[in-house]
C-alpha positions as CSV (number, residue, x, y, z in Angstrom):
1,X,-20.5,-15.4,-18.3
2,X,-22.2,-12.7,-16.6
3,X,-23.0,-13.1,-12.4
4,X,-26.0,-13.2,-11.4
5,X,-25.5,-10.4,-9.3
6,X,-26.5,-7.5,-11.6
7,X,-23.5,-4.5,-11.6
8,X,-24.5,-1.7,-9.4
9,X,-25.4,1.9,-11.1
10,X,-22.0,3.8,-11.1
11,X,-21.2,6.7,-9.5
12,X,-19.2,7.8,-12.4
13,X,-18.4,6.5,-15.8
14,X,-15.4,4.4,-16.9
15,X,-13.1,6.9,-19.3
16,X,-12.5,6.3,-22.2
17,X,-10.1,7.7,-24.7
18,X,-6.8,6.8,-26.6
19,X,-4.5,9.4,-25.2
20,X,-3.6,8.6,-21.6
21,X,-4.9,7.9,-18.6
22,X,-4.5,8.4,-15.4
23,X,-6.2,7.3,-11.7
24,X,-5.0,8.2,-8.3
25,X,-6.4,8.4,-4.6
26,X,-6.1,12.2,-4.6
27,X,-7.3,14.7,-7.9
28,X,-4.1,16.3,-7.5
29,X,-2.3,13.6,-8.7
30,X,-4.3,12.4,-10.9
31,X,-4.4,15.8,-12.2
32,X,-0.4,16.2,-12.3
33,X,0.2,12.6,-14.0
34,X,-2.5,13.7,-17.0
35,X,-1.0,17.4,-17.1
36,X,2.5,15.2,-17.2
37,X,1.1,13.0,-20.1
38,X,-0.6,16.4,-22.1
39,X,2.9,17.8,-22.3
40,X,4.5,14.8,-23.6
41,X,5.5,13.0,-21.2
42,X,4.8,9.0,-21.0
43,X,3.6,7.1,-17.7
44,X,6.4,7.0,-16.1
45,X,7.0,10.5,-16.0
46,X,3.6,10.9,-15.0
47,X,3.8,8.1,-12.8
48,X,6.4,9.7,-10.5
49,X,5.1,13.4,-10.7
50,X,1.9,12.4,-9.6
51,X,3.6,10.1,-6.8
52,X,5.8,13.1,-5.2
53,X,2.6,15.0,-5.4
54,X,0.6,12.6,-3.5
55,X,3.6,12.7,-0.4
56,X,1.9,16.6,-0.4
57,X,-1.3,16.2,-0.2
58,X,-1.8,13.1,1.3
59,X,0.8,13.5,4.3
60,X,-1.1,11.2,6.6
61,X,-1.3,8.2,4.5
62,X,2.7,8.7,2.9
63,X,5.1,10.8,3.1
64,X,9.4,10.6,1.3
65,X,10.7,8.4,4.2
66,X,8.3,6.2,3.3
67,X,8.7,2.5,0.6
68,X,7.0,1.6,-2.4
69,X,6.4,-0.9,-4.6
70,X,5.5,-0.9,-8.3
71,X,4.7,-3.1,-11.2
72,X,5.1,-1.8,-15.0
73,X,5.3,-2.6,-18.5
74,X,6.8,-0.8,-21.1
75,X,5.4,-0.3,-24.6
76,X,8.6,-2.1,-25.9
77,X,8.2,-5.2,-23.9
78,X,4.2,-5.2,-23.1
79,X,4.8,-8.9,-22.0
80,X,7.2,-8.9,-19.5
81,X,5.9,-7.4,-15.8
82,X,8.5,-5.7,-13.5
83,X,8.4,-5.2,-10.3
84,X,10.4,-1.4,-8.8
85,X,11.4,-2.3,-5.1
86,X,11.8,0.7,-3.5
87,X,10.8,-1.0,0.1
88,X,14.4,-0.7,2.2
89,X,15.6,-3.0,4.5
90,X,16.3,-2.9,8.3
91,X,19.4,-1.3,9.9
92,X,22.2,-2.4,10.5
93,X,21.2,-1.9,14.5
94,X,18.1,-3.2,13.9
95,X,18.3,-6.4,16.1
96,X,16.0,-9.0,17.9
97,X,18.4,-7.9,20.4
98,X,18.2,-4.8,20.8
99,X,14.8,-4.3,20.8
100,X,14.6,-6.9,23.7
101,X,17.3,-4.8,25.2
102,X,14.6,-1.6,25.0
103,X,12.2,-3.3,27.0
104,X,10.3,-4.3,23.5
105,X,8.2,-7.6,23.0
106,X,7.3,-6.4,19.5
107,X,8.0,-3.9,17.0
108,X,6.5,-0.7,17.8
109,X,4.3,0.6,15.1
110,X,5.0,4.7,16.0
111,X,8.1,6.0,16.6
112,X,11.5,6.3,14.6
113,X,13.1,2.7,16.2
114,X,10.3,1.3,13.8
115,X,11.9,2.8,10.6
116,X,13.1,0.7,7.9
117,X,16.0,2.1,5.5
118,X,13.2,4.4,2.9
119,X,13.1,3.4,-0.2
120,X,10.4,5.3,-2.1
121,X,12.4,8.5,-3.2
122,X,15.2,6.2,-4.5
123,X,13.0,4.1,-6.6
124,X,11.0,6.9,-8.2
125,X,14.0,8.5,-9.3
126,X,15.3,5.1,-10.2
127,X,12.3,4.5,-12.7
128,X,12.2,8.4,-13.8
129,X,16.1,7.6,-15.0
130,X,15.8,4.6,-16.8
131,X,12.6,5.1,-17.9
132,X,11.1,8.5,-18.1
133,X,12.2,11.0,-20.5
134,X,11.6,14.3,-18.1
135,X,14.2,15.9,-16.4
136,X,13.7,15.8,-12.7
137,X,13.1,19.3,-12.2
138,X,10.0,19.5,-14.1
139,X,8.9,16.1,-12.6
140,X,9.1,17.3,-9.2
141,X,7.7,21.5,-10.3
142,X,4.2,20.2,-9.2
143,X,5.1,18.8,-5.8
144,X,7.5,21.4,-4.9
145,X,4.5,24.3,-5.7
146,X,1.8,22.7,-3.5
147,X,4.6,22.6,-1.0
148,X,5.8,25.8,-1.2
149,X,2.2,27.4,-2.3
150,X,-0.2,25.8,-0.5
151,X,-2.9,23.0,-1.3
152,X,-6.9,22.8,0.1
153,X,-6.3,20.3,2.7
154,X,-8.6,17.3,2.8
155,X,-10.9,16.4,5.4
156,X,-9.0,13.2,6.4
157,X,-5.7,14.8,7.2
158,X,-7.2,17.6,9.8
159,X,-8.9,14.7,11.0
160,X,-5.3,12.9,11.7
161,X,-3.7,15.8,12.7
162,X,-6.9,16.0,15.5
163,X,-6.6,12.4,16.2
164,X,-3.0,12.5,17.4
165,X,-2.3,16.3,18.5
166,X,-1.6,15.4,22.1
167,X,0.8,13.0,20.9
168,X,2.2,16.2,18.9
169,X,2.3,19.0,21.6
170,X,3.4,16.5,24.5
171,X,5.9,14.6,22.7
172,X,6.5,15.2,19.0
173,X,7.1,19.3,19.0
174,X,8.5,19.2,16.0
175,X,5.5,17.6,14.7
176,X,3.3,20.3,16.3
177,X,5.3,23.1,14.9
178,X,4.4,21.6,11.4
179,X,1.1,20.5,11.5
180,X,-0.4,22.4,14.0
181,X,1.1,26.0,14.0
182,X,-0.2,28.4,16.6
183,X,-1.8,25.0,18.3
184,X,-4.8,25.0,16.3
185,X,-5.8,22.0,13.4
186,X,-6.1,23.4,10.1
187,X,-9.5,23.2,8.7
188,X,-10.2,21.0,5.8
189,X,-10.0,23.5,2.9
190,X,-7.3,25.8,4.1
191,X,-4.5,26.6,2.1
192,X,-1.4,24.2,4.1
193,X,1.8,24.3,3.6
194,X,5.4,22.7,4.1
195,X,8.3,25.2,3.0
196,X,11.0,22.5,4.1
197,X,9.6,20.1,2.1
198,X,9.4,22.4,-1.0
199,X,13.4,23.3,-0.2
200,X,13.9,19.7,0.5
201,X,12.9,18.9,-3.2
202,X,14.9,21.9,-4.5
203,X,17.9,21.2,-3.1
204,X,17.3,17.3,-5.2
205,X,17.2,19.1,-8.2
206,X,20.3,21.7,-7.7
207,X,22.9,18.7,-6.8
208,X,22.4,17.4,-10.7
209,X,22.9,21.1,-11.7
210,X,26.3,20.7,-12.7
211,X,25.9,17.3,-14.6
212,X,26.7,17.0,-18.1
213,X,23.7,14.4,-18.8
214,X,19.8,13.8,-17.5
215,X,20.7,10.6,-16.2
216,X,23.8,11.7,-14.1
217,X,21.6,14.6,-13.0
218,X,19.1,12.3,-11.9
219,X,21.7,9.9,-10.3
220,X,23.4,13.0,-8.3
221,X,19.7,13.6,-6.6
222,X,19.9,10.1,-5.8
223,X,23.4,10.5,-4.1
224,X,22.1,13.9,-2.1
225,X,19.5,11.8,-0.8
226,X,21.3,8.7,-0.1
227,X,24.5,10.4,1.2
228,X,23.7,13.9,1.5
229,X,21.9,16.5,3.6
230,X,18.8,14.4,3.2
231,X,20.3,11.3,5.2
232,X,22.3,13.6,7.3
233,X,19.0,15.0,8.9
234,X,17.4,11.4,9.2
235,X,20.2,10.1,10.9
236,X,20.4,13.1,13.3
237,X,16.9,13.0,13.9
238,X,16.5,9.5,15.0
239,X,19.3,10.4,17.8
240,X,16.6,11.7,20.1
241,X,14.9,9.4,22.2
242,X,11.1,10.1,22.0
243,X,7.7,8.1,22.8
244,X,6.4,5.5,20.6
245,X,3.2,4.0,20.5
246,X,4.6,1.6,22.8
247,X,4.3,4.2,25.9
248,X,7.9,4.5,26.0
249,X,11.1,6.1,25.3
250,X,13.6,5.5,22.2
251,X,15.9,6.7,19.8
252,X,16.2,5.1,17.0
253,X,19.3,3.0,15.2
254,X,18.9,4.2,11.3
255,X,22.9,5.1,10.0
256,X,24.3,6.7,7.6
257,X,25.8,3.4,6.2
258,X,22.2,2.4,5.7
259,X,21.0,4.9,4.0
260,X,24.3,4.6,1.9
261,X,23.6,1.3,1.1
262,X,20.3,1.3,-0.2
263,X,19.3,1.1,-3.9
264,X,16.2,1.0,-5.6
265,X,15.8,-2.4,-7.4
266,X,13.8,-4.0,-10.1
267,X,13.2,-8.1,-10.1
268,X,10.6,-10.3,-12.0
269,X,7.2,-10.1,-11.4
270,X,5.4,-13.6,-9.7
271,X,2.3,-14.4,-11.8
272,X,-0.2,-16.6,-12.1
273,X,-2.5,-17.9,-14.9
274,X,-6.4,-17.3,-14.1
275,X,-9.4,-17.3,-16.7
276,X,-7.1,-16.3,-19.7
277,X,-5.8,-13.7,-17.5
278,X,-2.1,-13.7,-16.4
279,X,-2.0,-11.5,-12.9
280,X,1.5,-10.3,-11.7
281,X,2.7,-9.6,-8.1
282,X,5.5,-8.7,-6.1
283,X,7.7,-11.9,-4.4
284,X,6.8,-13.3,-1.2
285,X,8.8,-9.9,0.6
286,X,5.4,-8.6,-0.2
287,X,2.0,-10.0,0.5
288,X,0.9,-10.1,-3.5
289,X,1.5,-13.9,-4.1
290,X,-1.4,-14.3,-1.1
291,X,-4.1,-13.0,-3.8
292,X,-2.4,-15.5,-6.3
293,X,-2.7,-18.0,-3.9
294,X,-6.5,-17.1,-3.2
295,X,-6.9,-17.1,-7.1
296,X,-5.6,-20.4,-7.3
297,X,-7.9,-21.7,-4.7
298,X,-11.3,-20.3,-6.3
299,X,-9.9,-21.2,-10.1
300,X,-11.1,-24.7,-9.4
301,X,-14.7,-23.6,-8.3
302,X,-17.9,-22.9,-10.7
303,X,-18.4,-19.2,-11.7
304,X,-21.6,-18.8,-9.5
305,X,-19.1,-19.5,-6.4
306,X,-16.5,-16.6,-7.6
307,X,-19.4,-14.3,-7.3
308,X,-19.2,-11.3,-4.4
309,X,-22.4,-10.2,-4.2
310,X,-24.1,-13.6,-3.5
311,X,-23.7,-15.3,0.0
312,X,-21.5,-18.3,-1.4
313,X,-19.7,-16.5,-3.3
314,X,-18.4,-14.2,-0.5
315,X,-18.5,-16.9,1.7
316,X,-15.9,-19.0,-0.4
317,X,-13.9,-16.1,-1.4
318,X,-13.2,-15.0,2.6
319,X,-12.4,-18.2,3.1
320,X,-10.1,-18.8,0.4
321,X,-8.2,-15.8,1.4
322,X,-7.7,-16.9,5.0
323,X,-6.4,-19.9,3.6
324,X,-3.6,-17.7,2.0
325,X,-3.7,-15.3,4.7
326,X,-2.4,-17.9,7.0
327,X,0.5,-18.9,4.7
328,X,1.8,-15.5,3.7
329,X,1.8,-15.5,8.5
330,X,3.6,-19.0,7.8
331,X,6.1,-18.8,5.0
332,X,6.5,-15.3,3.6
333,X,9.6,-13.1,4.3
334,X,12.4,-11.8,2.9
335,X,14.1,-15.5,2.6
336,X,13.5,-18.5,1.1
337,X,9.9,-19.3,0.3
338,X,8.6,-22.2,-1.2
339,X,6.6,-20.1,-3.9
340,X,6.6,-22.7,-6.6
341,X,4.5,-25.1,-4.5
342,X,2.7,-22.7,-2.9
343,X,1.3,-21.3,-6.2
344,X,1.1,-25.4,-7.3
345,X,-2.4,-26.3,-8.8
346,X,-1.8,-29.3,-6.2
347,X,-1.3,-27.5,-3.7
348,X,-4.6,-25.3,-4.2
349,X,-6.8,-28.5,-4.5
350,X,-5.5,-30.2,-1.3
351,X,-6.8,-26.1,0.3
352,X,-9.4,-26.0,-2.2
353,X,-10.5,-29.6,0.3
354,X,-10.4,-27.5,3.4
355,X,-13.8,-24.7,2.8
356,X,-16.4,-25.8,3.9
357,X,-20.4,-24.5,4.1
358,X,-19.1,-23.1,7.8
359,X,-16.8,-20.3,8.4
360,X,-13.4,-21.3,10.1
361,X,-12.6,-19.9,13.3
362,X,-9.1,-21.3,13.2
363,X,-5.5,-20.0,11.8
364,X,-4.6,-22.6,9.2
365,X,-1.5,-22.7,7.6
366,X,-0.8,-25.4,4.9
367,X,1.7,-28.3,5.2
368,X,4.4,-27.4,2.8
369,X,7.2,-30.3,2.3
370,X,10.4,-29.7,4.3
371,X,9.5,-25.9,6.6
372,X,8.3,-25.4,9.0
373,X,5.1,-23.4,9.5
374,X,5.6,-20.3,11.6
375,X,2.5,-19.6,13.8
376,X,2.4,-15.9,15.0
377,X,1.1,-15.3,18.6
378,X,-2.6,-14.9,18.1
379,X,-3.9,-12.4,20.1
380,X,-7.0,-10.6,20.3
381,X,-7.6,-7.0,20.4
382,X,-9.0,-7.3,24.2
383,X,-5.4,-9.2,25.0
384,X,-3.4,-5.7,24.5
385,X,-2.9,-3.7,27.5
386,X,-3.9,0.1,26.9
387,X,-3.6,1.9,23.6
388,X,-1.5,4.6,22.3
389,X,-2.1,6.9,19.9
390,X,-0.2,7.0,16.8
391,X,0.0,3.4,15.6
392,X,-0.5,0.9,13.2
393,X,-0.7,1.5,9.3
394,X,-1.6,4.6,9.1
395,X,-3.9,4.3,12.4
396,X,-4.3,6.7,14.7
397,X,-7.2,6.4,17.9
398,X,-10.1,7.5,17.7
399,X,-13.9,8.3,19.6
400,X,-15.7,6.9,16.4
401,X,-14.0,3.8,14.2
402,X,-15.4,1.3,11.9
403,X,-13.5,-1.5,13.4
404,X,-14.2,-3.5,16.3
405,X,-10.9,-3.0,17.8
406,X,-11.8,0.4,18.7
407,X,-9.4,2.4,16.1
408,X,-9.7,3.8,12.9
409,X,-7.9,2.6,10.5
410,X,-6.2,4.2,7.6
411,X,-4.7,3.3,4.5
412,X,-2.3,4.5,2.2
413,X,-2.2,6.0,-1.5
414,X,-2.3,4.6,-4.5
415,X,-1.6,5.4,-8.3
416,X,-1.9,4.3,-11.8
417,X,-1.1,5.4,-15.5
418,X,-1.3,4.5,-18.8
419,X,-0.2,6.2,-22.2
420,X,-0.6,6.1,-26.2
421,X,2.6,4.1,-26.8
422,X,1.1,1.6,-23.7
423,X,3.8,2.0,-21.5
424,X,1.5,1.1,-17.9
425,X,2.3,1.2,-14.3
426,X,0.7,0.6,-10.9
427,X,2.4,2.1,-7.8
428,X,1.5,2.1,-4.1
429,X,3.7,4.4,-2.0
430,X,3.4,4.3,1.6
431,X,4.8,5.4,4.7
432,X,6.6,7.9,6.7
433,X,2.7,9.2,7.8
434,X,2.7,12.6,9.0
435,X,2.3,10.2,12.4
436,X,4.7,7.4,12.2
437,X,7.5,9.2,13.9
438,X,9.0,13.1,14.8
439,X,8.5,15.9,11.8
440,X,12.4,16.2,10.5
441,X,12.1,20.0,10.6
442,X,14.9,20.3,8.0
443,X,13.3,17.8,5.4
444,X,9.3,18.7,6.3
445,X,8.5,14.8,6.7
446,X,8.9,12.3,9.0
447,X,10.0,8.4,8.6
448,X,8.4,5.5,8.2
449,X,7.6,2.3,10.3
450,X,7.7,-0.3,8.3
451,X,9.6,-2.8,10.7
452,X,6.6,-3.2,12.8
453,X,6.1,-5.8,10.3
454,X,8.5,-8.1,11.3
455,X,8.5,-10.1,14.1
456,X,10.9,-10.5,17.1
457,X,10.0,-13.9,17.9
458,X,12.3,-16.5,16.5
459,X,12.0,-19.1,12.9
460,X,9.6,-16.6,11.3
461,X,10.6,-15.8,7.8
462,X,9.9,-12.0,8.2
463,X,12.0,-12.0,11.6
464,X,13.8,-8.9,12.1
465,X,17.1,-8.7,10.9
466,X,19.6,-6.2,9.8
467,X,19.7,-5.8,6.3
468,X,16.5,-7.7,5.6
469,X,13.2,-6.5,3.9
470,X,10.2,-6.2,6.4
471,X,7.3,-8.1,4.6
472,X,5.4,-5.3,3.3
473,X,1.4,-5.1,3.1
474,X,2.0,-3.1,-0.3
475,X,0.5,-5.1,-3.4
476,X,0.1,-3.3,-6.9
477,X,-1.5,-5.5,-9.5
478,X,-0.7,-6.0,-13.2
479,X,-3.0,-8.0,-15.8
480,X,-1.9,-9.4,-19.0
481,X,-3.9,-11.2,-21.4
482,X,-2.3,-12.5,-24.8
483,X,0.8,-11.7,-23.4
484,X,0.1,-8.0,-23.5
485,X,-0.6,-5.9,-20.0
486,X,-3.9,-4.6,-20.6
487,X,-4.7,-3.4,-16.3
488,X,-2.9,-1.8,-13.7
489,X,-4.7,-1.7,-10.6
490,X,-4.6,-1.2,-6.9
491,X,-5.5,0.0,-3.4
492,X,-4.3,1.3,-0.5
493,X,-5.5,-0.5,2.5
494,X,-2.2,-2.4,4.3
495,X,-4.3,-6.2,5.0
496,X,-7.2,-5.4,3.0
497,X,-5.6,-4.1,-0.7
498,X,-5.7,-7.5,-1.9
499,X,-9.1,-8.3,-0.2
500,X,-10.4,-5.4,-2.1
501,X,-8.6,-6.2,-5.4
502,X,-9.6,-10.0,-5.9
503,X,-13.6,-9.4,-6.0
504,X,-12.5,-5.9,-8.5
505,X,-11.0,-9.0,-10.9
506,X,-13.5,-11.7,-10.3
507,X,-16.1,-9.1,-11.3
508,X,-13.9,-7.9,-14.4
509,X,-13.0,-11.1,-15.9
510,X,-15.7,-13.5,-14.8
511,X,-18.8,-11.9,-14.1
512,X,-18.5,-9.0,-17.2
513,X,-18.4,-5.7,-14.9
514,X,-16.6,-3.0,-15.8
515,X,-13.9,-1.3,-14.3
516,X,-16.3,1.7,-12.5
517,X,-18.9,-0.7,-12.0
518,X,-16.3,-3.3,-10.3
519,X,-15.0,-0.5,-8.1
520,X,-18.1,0.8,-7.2
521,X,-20.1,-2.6,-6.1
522,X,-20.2,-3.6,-2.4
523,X,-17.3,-5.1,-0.8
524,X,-15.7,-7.2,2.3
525,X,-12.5,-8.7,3.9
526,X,-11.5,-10.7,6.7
527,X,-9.9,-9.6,9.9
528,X,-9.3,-13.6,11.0
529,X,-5.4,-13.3,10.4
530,X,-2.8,-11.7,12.8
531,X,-2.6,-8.1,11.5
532,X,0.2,-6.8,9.7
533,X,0.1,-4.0,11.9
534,X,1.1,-3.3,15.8
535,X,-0.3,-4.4,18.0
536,X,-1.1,-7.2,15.5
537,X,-4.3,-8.6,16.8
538,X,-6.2,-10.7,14.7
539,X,-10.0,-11.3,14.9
540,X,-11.1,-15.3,14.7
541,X,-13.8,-15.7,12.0
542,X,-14.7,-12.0,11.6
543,X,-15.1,-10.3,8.5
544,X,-16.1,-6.7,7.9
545,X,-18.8,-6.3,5.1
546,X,-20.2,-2.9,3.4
547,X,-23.9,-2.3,4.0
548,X,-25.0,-2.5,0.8
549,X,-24.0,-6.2,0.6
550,X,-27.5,-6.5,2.0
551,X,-29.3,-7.7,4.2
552,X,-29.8,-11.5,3.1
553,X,-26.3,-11.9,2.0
554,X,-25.0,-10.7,5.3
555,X,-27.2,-12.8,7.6
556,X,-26.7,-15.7,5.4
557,X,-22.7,-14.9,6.2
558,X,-23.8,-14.6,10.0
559,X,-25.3,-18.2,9.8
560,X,-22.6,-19.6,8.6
561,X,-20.3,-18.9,11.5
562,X,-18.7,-15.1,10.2
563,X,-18.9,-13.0,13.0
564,X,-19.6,-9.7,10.9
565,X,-18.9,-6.2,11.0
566,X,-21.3,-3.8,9.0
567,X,-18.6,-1.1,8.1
568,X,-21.5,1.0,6.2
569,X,-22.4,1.6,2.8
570,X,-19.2,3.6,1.0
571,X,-16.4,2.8,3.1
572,X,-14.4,0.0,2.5
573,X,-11.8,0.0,-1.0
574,X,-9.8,2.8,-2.4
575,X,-9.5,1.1,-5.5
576,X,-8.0,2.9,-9.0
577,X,-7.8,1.0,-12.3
578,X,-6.4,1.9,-16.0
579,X,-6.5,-0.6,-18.9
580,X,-5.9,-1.4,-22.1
581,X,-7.4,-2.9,-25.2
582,X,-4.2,-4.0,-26.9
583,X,-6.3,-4.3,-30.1
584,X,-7.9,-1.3,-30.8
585,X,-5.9,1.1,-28.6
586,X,-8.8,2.1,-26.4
587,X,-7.8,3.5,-23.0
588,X,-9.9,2.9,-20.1
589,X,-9.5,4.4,-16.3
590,X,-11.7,4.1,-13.4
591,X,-11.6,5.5,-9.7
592,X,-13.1,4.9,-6.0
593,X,-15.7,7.2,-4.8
594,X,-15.5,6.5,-1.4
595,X,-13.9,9.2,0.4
596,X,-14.8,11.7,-2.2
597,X,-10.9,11.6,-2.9
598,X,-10.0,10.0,-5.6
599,X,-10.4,10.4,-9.1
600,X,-10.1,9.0,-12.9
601,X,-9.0,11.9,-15.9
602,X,-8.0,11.0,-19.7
603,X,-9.1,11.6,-22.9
């Protein structure tokens, strides 16, 4: 059926083509991965050129000490989702303990004690090697000229850079040298650049120089970076004791056996069955299952309920989510988690029971047989002593923020790609923001923080613990139909990327939209979960709605207990989107507008 809700105008139109395709958060990349794809190359090359250009030009939202997570198909087996882990695990110092011993009630979300083992670099070349056919020096050519050469810096980044410069100059110098020379922010539209960066990637591609064959050339990069100069200067680096957004002083505990240690993985994609759709998500180390979960719950309610634009329909879908937002608090970690009945179709109806006409105000976790639900402390944003600048995911302070918290928050970066022979892949790579910790002046980036999502309270799955995967926010999207992937789709957005991508696919495959037209129409999520984020507040009942929602739908939300936020008209979603039409080869790719950043190209 189609919604009632009549698709907005778009800004742009859906491409269309049967070449390639290509859709990131930056035109840079998006450009690279099509120019990639042009001279032969299939998705995955694209894919990863595209990614090591976005840790240029997007330096506040992700950065090479960052993680990443991926889901792809290949044309050979269209059918069968795969999911490239490239989100490291804690240190081997990284204790409950210790943290207590630092003075530490929680993880602190700026600062180089937050940094989980990065993954991202790893796992692109891991994917590039088994599944690319470039050699790694013309992958990473783009990246290392926009380094070296200079790119027009966005907007957003001088506005970062601005947000957090007395952080820089008072206690990140090394930060300041890079981002700030002479003390002054660039200007968005001057020509930046990151020299160390730019050798950083050279000296990747000169330790496979020697190798007889592409894929030991490949895996030699992997050993510099793992073993090499590259974890050299992160171990070094994190030696220094420095301020975090805490307001005090560490060093941080990342070794070289960690870095040493680490390898880029692929498992099985989770999925679930939905409308003749089959969606695929990471495991329960990442919050993807929650938007199964949340599909689950609406499957058994009418179409006119799954609509977004209407007051039910976003009504039931916030509350649906909070539902499965509460559980991914409860059960989800890098342990045992009792997917299976989470995902149940039982298990659904007995939460399906639980919406009602009013919004809850309340954290609800299910009842799953035999665990124990873990219930986070739930504290509100007024409950947190002072604020530090330089925190959260990627969120800096700020005189003027959309959220009621005070701060603005940022996101991260997203990518997608599709070629001719229907090899397709959706990546979100994250982390090491140009803020999360201390510029590494021989590398030209910084590392990430992913541990501040892990807790140091006790009988949590995502508890800290050396050697274990922090629960990461970052949630690509795969959709099969016929038991072909025919959509790969995401957002940047920590909490919110799955908030932003449900009411993309209830538009696509229920209510008839297409892909521009799905990114494009008004959106929403809810803030009444304990953030993913420090200081982890959460926000009882409150949702945060675009604008053009309107007016009746909104005060109809009010009425029924959401205590909403009007973000504005284009603000919330950074969603990109290729597809496929398995039967006639058509290409499609779409991209967000909001921003003015991100951007669609194929033919």
């Amino acid at each position: 059926m189609t919604f009632t809700t009549p698709a907005p105008f778009t800004t742009r139109p859906t491409l269309q083509g049967t070449f390639g395709m290509s859709a990131s958060t930056h035109w840079l990349a998006t450009a690279t991965a099509q120019a990639v794809l042009e001279r032969g190359g299939n998705a995955f090359d694209a894919a990863t050129a595209g990614a090591f250009v976005l840790h240029v030009v997007e330096p506040h939202l992700n950065g090479p000490g960052g993680d990443l997570t991926a889901i792809f198909a290949t044309a050979a087996q269209p059918g069968d989702p795969v999911v490239l882990v490239g989100q490291g695990p804690a240190p081997r110092q990284a204790t409950v303990e210790h943290f207590r011993r630092e003075g530490l009630d929680s993880v602190p979300g700026a600062g180089a004690l937050a940094a989980a083992v990065p993954g991202a670099v790893d796992a692109w070349l891991l994917l590039l090697r088994d599944h690319g056919t470039w050699e790694l020096g013309d992958v990473l050519a783009f990246a290392i000229g926009y380094a070296r050469d200079g790119h027009p810096m966005v907007e957003r980044v001088g506005a970062t850079i601005a947000a957090v410069a007395e952080l820089f100059q008072e206690h990140w110098p090394t930060s300041a040298r890079q981002w700030m020379p002479d003390g002054i922010v660039p200007a968005a539209g001057e020509l930046v650049t990151n020299a160390a960066h730019a050798r950083t990637l050279d000296r990747l591609v000169a330790a496979g120089a020697e190798a007889a064959t592409r894929r030991d050339r490949i895996d030699a990069a992997r050993r510099e970076w793992r073993q090499g100069f590259v974890a050299q200067a992160m171990v070094k680096s994190v030696q220094s004791r420095h301020r975090h957004s805490s307001g005090t002083e560490h060093a941080g505990v990342l070794g070289l056996a960690d870095m040493a240690e680490f390898s880029a993985t692929y498992e099985p994609a989770v999925t679930l069955d939905f409308r003749g759709h089959r969606i695929a998500k990471t495991g329960a180390w990442g919050q993807g299952p929650a938007m199964l979960q949340a599909l689950a719950i609406l499957d058994g309610f009418p179409d006119d309920l799954l609509d977004p634009g209407t007051e039910a329909g976003a009504h039931t879908i916030l509350e649906a989510f909070k539902l499965a937002l509460a559980d991914r608090e409860a059960y989800y970690g890098d342990a045992e988690v009792p997917l299976e009945y989470l995902l149940s179709a039982e298990y659904a109806a007995l939460r399906r029971e639980q919406i009602t006409e009013t919004a809850s105000q309340d954290f609800r976790p299910g009842v799953v047989p035999g665990h124990e639900p873990f219930v986070p402390p739930l504290r509100t944003a007024d409950a947190i002593p002072g604020k530090h600048k330089g925190v959260g995911e990627p969120t800096v302070e700020a005189e003027q923020a959309v959220d009621a918290d005070g701060v603005t928050r940022g996101d991260t970066c997203h990518i997608d790609v599709v070629d001719r022979w229907g090899n397709m892949i959706s990546a979100t790579p994250s982390g090491g923001w140009l803020q999360s910790s201390p510029t590494i002046p021989e590398l030209g980036f910084c590392l990430g923080t992913r541990l501040q999502m892990t807790w140091l309270e006790p009988g949590s799955p995502s508890t800290l613990a050396p050697g274990k995967r922090p629960r990461t926010t970052l949630t690509p999207t795969l959709v099969m139909r016929e038991g072909v992937a025919v959509t790969a789709l995401g957002s940047p957005g920590g909490d919110q990327q799955d908030q932003w991508q449900l009411p993309w696919l209830l538009r696509t495959i229920v209510g008839g939209y297409t892909a521009q037209q799905a990114i494009d129409a008004p959106t929403f999520h809810t803030t009444s979960v304990p953030g993913s984020f420090w200081p982890r507040t959460w926000e009882p009942g409150a949702a945060v709605v675009e604008d053009r929602l309107g007016a009746e739908v909104i005060d109809g939300l009010r009425q029924r207990g959401h205590r909403i936020t009007k973000a504005g008209d284009w603000v919330l979603g950074r969603l990109s989107a290729v597809e496929r039409d398995p039967s006639t080869g058509v290409l499609r790719a779409a991209a967000n507008p909001r921003g003015a950043q991100g951007y669609a190209a194929g033919r």
